[in-house]
C-alpha positions as CSV (number, residue, x, y, z in Angstrom):
1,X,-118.5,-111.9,16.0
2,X,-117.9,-108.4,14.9
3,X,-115.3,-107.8,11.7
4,X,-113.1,-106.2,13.4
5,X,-112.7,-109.6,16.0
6,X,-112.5,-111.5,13.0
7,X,-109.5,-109.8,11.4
8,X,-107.6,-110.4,14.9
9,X,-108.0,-113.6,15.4
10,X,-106.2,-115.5,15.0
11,X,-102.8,-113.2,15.9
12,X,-99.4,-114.5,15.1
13,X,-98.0,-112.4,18.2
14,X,-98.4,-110.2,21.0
15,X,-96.8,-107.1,21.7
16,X,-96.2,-105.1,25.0
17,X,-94.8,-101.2,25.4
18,X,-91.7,-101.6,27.9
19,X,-91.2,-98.0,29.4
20,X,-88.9,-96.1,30.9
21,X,-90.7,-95.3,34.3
22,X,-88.5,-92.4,34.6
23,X,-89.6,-90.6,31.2
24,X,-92.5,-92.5,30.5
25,X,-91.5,-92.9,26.9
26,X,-91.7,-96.5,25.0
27,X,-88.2,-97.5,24.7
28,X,-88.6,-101.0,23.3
29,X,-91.5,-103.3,21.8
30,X,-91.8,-106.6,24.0
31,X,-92.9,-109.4,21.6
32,X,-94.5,-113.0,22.5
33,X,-95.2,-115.6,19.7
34,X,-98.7,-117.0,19.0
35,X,-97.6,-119.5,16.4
36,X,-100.1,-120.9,14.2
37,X,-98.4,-124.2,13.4
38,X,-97.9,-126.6,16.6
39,X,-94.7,-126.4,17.8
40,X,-92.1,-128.7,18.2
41,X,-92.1,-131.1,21.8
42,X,-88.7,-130.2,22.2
43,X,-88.7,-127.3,25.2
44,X,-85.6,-126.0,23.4
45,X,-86.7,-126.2,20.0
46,X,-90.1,-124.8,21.5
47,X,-88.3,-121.9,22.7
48,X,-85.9,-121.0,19.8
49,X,-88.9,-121.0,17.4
50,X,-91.0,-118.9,19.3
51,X,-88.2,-116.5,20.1
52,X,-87.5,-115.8,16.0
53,X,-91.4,-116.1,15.3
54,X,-91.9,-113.4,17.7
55,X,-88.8,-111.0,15.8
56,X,-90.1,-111.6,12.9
57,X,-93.7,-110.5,13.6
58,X,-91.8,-107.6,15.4
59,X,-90.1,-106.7,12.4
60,X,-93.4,-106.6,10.5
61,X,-94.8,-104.4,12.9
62,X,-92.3,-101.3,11.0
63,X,-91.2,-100.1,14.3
64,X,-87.7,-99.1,14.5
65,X,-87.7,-99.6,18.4
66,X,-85.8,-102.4,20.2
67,X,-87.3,-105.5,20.3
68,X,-87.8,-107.7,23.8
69,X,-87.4,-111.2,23.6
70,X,-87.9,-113.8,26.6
71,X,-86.2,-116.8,25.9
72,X,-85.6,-119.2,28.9
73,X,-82.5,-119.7,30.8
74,X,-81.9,-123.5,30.5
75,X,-82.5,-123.4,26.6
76,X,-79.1,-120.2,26.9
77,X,-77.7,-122.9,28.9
78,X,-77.3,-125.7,25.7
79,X,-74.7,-123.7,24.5
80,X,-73.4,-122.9,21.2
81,X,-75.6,-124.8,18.5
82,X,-78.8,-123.2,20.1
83,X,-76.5,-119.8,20.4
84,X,-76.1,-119.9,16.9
85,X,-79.4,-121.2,15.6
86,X,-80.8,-118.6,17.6
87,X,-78.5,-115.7,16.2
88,X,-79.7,-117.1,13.0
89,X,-83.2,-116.6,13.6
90,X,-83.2,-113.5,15.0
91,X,-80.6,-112.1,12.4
92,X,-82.8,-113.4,9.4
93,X,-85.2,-110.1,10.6
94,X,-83.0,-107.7,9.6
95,X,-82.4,-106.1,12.9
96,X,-78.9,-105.9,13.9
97,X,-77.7,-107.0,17.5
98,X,-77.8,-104.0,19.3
99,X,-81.7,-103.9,18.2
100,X,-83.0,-106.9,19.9
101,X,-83.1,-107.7,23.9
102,X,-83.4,-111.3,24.9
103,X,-84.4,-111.5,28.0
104,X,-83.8,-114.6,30.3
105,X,-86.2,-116.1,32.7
106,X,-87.3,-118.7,34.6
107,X,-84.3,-120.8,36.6
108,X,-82.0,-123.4,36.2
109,X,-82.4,-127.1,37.0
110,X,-81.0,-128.9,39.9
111,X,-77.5,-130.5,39.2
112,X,-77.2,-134.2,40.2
113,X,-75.0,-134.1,43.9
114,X,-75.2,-130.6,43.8
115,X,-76.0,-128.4,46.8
């Protein structure tokens, strides 16, 4: 394996260009964890972790751009402790609020007797 592989490997994230289709310029960074460390069972505590791993290799990067965050949608669902632990996270980077997009996917889980 080459040097250059080397010093790549392993990568503590992944980033993405999100671009405006109608400009063509990069208006955000998009930014996926690759921890190191395992992460926790806990899909929530998975989540929130990799969310404010992936800011703060973001926020190494030097860019002044937006940063793009998925997060999923059932761990926004549990509310305010994850909220705030969250907020925490991503605040610990430096960025203010207006500088970092989360972006929620994936669906919610049935409700018991719902239709």
């Amino acid at each position: 394996m080459s040097a250059a592989v080397d010093a790549l490997v392993p990568a503590r994230a992944a980033f993405r260009p999100v671009v405006d289709l109608g400009t063509g310029a990069v208006v955000a960074v998009e930014a996926h964890a690759v921890p190191l460390d395992p992460l926790p069972a806990d899909p929530v505590a998975r989540d929130v972790r990799a969310a404010v791993e992936a800011a703060h290799a973001a926020a190494d990067l030097g860019t002044r751009l937006p940063v793009q965050i998925g997060v999923r949608a059932e761990t926004l669902a549990q509310g305010d402790p994850v909220l705030a632990e969250l907020h925490q996270g991503l605040t610990a980077t430096g960025r203010r609020p207006h500088e970092v997009i989360l972006s929620a996917g994936g669906g919610f889980p049935p409700r018991c007797g719902s239709r």
